[in-house]
C-alpha positions as CSV (number, residue, x, y, z in Angstrom):
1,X,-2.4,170.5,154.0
2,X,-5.1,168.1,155.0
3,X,-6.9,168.4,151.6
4,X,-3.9,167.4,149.8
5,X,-2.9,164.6,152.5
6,X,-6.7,163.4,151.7
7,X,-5.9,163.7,148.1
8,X,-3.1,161.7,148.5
9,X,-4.6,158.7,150.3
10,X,-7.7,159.1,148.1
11,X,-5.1,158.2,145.5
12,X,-3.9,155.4,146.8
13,X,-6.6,153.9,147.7
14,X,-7.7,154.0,144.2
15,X,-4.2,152.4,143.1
16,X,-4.5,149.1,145.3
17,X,-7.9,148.7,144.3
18,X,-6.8,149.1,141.3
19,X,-3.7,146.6,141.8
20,X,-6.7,144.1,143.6
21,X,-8.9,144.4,140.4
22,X,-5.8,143.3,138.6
23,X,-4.5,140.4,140.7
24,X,-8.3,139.2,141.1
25,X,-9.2,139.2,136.9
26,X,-5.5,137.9,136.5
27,X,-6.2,134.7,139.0
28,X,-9.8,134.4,137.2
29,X,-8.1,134.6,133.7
30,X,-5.8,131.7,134.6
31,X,-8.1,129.5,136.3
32,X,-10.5,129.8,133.2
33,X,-7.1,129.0,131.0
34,X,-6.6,126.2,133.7
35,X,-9.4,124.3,133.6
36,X,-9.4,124.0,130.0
37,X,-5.4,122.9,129.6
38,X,-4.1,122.3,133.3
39,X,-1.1,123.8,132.3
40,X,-0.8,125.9,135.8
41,X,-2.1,123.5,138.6
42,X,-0.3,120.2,136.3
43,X,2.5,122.0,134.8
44,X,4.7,119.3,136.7
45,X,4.9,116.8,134.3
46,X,4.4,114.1,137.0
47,X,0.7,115.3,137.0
48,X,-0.1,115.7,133.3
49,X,-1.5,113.4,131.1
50,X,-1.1,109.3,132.1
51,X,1.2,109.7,135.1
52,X,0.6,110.9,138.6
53,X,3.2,110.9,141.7
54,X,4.4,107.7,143.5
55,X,5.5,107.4,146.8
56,X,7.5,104.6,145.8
57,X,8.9,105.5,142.7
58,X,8.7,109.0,142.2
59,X,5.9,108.3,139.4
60,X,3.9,105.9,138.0
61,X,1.2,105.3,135.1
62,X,-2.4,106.3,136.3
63,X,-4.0,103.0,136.3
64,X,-7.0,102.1,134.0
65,X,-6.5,105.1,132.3
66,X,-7.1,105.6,128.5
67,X,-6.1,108.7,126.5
68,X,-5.2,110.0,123.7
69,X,-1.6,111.0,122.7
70,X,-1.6,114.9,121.4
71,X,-0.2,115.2,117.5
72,X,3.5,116.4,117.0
73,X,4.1,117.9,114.5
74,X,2.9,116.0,111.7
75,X,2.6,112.4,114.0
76,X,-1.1,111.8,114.6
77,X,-1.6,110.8,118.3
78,X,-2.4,107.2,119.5
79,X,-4.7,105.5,121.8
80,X,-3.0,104.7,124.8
81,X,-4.4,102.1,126.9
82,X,-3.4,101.5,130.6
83,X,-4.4,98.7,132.7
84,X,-5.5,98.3,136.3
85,X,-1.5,97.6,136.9
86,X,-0.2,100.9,135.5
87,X,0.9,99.6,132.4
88,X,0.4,100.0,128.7
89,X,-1.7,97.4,127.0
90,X,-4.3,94.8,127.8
91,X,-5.0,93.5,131.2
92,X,-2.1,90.9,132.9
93,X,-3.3,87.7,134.2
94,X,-1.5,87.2,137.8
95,X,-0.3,84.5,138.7
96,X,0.8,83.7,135.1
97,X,-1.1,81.3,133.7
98,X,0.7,77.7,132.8
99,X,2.3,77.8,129.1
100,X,3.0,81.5,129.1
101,X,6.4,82.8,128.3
102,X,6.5,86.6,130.0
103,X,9.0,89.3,129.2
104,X,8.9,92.5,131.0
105,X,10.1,95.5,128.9
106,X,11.7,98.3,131.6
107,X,12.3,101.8,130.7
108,X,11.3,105.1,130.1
109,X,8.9,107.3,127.2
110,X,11.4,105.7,124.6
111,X,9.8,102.3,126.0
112,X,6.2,103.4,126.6
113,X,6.3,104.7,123.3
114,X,2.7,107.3,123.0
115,X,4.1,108.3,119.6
116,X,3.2,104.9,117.8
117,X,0.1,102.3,118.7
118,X,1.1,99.2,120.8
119,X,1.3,96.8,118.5
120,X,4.1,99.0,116.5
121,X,6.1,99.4,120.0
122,X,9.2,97.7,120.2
123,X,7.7,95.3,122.9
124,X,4.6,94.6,120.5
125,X,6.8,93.9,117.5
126,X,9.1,92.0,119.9
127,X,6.1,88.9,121.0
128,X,5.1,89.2,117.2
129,X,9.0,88.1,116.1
130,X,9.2,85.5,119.0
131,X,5.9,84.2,119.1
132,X,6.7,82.6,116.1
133,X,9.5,80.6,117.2
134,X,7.7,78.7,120.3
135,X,4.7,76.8,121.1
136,X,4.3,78.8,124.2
137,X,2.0,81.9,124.4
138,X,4.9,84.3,124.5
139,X,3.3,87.5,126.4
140,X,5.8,91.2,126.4
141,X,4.8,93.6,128.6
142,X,5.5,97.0,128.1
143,X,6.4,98.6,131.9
144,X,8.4,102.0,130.4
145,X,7.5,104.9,132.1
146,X,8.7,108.6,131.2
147,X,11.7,110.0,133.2
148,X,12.6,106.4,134.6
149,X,16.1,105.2,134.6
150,X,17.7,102.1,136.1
151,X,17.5,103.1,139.8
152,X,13.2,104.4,139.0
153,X,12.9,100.7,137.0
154,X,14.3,99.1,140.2
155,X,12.1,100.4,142.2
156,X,9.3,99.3,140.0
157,X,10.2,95.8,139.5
158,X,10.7,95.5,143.4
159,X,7.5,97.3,144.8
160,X,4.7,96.4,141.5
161,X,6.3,94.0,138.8
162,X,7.1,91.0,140.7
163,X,4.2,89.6,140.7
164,X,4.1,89.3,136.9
165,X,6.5,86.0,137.6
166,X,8.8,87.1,134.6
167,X,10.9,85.2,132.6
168,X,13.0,87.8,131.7
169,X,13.4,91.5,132.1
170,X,14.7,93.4,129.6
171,X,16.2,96.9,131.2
172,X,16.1,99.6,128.1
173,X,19.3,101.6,128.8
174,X,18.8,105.3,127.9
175,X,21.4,107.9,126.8
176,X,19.2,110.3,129.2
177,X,19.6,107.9,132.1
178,X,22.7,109.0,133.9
179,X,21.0,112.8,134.1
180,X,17.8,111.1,135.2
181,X,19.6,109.1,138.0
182,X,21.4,112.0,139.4
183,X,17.9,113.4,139.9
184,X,16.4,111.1,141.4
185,X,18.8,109.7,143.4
186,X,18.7,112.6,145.8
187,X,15.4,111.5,146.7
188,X,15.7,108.5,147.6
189,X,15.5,106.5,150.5
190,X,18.7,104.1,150.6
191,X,19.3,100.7,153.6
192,X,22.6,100.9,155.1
193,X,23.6,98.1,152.2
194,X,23.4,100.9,149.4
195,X,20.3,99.5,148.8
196,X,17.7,101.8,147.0
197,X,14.4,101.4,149.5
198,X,11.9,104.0,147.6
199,X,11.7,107.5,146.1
200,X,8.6,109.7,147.4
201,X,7.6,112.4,144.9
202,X,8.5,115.8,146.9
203,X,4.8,116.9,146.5
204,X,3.9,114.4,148.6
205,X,6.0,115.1,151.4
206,X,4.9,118.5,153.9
207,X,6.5,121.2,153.6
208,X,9.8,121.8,155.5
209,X,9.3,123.6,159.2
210,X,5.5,124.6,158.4
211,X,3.8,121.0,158.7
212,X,1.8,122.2,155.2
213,X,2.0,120.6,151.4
214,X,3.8,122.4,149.0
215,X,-0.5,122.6,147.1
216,X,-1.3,125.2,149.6
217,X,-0.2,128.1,147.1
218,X,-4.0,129.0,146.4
219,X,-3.3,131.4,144.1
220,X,-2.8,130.4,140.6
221,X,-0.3,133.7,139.8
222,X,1.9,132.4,142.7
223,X,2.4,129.3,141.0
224,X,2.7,131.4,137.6
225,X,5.2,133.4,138.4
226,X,7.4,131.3,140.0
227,X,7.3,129.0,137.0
228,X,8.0,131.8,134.7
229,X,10.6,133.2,137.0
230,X,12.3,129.2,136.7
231,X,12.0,129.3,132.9
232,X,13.9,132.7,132.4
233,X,16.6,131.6,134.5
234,X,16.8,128.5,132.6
235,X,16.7,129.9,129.7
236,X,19.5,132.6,130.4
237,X,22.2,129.8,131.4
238,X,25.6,130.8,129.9
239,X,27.4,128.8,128.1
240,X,29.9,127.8,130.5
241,X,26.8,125.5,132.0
242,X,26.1,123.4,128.5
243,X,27.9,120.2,130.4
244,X,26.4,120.7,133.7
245,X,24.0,117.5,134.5
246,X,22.0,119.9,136.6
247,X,20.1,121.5,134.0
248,X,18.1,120.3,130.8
249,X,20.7,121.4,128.0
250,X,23.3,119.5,129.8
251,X,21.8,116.1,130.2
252,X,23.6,114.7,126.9
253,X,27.2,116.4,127.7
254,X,28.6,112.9,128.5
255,X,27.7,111.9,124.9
256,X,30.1,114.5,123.2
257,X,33.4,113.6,121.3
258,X,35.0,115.5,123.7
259,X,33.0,115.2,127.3
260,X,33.5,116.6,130.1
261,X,34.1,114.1,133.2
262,X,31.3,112.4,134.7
263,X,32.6,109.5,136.0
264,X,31.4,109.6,139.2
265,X,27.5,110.2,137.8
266,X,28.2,107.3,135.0
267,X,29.3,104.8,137.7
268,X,26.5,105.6,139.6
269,X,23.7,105.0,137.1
270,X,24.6,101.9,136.5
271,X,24.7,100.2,140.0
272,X,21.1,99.7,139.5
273,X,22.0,97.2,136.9
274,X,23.9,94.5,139.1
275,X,21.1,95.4,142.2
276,X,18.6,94.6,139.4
277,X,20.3,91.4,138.4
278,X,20.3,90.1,142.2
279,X,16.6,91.0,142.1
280,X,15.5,89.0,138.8
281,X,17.6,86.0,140.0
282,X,15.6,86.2,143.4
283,X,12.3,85.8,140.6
284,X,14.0,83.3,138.9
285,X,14.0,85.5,135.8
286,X,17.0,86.4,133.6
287,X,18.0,90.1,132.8
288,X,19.2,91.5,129.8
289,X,20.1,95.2,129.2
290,X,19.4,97.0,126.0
291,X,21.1,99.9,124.5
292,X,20.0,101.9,122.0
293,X,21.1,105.4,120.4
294,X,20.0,108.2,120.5
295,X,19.3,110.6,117.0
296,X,22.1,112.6,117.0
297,X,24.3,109.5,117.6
298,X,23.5,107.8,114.5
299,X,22.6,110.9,112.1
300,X,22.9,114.5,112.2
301,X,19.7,115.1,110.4
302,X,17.5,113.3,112.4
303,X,14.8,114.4,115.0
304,X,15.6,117.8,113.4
305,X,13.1,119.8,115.7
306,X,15.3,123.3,116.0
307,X,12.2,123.5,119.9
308,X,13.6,120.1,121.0
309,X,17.2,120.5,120.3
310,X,17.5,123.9,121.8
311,X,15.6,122.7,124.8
312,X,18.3,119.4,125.2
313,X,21.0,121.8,124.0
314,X,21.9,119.7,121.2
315,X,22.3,122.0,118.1
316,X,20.2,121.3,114.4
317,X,23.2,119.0,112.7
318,X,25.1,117.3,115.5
319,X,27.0,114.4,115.4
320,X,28.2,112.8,118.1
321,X,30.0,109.6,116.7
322,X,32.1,108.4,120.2
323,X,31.5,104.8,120.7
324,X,32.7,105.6,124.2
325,X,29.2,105.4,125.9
326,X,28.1,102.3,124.7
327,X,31.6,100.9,126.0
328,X,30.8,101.7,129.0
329,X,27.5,100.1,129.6
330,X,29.0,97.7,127.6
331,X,32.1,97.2,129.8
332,X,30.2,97.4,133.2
333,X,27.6,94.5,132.2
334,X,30.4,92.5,131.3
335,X,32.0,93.2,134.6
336,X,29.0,92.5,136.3
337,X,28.2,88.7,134.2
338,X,25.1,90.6,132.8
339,X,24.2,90.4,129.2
340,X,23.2,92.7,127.0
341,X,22.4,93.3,123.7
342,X,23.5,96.8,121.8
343,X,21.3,97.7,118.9
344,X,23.2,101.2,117.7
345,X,25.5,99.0,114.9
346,X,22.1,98.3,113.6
347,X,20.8,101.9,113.5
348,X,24.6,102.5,112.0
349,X,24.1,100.3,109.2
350,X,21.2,101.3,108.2
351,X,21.0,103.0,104.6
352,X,18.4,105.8,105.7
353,X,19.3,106.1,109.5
354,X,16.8,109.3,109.8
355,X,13.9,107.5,109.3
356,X,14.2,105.5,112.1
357,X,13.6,108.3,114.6
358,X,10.4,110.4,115.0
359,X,10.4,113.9,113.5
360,X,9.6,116.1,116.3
361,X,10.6,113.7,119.6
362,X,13.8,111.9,120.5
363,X,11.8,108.4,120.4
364,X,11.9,105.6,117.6
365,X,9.9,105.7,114.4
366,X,7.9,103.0,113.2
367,X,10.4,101.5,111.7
368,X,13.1,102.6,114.6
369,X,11.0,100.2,116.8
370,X,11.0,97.1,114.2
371,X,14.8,97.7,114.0
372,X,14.8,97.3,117.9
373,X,12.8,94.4,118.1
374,X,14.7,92.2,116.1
375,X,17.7,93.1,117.4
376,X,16.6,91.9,121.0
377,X,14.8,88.8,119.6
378,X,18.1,87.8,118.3
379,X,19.5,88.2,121.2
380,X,16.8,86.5,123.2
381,X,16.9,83.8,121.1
382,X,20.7,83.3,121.5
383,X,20.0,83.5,125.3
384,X,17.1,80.6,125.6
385,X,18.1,78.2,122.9
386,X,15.9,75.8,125.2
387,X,12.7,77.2,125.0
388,X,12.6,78.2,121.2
389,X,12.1,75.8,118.1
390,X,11.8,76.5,114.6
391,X,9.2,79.6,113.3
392,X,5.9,78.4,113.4
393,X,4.3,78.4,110.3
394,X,2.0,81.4,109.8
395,X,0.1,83.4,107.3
396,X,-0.2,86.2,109.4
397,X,3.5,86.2,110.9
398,X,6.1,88.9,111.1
399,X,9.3,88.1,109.2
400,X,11.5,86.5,111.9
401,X,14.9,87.4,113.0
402,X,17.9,87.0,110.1
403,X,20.0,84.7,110.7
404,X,23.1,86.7,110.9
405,X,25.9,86.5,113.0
406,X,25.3,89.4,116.1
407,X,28.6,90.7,117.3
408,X,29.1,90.7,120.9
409,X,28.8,94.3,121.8
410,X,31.5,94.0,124.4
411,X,33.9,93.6,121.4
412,X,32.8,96.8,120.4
413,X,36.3,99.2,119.2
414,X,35.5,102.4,121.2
């Protein structure tokens, strides 16, 4: 009896050291994998890459960083330069210098734009087309930031952007942005006005009861598995949560011919709009919201990735052709007295709408981004007929604006 009882433990004993051996080459396995990719310890993707956590808006650019882009798919990446500010592009002379006309381009990745260098950017090609039609150094800065929406862009302008003494923000509408606002919102910090006040990343906070961060899970497999554990449950979501704004493929529901009701989250993500108009005017700067599609809005062929669309749950070959979200935003800025400018009759009309999107990412092409730009230097120059002239003769100039008549968005049939 005591023989086989010692048998018995002898066994055991062999099995968790066994199970130890295991758990301890696992942990040293990942941390080798770790320190080459930081896909374990930075799997957050508010610690990969260019962007770090923000106490004050949820995250920000790592200033004076420079990196380079990663390829996708058959897109080369870019150099992509940030400055001591947190923002893409060359340094920013504060206070602004005497003769400089500054725009301030908000938004999120669709703004900052890795996929294309900066001159190629919307808010490069913008100064290019305006610079032309002004005697004034005519300086756009490009503030996007990935994830941000209205309420994130705020935030920003209010706690880091308004020193840059703008003339005029510009406020890059995403379709993404009502799912984006009902995630953030939840984390931040609002006065008894309704005003937002700031949005602390989680991870900065202690944990809940214990006093201790939520970094004290040593262990790389504890992180590990709870990630995986996160992914297969996302993954396995039934179909009766594709038009939940809670999860990743439901993020677009509210752009579908037939979506489902999100009034309530729609009303919400635009607030930031008229508490960012009362802002600017404080700067003395004007606002202008843009608008611009997204692929599947404009062609069902394009950004054609089967990995992206499965992850957004937006199937290879959708269409969604409603006019409905655009009259929306369109609607509420005119409520409001704030103007905006809606580029997707541009993308419309366009004889090879696919092109103007990248392959393998939801962001503009090259040519997506020239399309943009002139359709908010149109605009811009309707708003400021003061400040601009004729186009300056030059060699080297971008073609300038046409001269075609811009329907008013807010006439838009739904």
């Amino acid at each position: 009896m005591i023989r086989t009882r010692l048998a018995d433990l002898k066994h055991l004993i062999y099995a968790v050291l066994a199970l130890l051996i295991l758990v301890v080459l696992g942990e040293v396995g990942l941390r080798i994998y770790d320190s080459y990719t930081g896909q374990i310890t930075r799997s957050d993707i508010f610690d990969q890459g260019i962007v770090h956590r923000s106490w004050t808006t949820h995250h920000a650019l790592k200033p004076s960083e420079t990196q380079q882009s990663p390829t996708v798919g058959e897109t080369p990446g870019v150099t992509v330069r940030i400055n001591s500010l947190g923002l893409r592009g060359d340094e920013i002379v504060v206070p602004k210098p005497p003769g400089v006309y500054r725009i301030v381009c908000l938004g999120d990745e669709r703004t900052l734009a890795t996929e294309v260098p900066e001159e190629e950017t919307f808010a490069g090609q913008l100064e290019a087309l305006l610079q032309q039609y002004t005697r004034q150094r005519v300086e756009v800065v490009n503030a996007g930031v990935p994830g941000y929406c209205p309420l994130l862009s705020y935030l920003q302008v209010k706690h880091q952007l308004a020193a840059l003494q703008a003339d005029v923000f510009v406020m890059n509408f995403d379709m993404s942005d009502v799912a984006d606002d009902y995630h953030y919102r939840r984390m931040t910090a609002m006065s008894r006005d309704g005003l937002p006040l700031n949005c602390t990343h989680p991870k900065l906070l202690p944990a809940p009861n214990t006093g201790a961060s939520p970094d004290c899970e040593l262990l790389l497999l504890l992180q590990w598995g709870k990630r995986t554990a996160s992914e297969l449950v996302a993954d396995n979501i039934g179909d009766g949560e594709a038009d939940n704004i809670s999860v990743a493929t439901g993020r677009y529901a509210w752009l579908k011919d037939d979506p489902p009701d999100w009034s309530p989250y729609i009303e919400q993500s635009m607030e930031p709009l008229q508490q960012l108009k009362t802002l600017t005017r404080g700067l003395f700067a004007d606002l202008l919201v843009a608008a611009g599609p997204v692929p599947w809005q404009i062609c069902p062929t394009a950004s054609g990735g089967e990995a992206l669309r499965n992850e957004i749950g937006v199937p290879v070959g959708t269409h969604c052709a409603s006019r409905r979200p655009f009259q929306i935003l369109a609607d509420y800025c005119q409520q409001e007295t704030i103007t905006m400018c809606d580029t997707s009759p541009a993308f419309q009309a366009s004889d090879v709408p696919a092109t103007l999107f990248q392959e393998e990412t939801l962001g503009y092409s090259r040519e997506g981004h020239r399309l943009y730009a002139r359709e908010l230097a149109k605009r811009i120059l309707r708003n400021s007929a003061g400040i601009w002239e004729r186009p300056q003769s030059s060699s080297n100039s971008q073609p300038a604006p046409q001269a075609t008549t811009h329907r008013d968005p807010r006439s838009t049939p739904q």
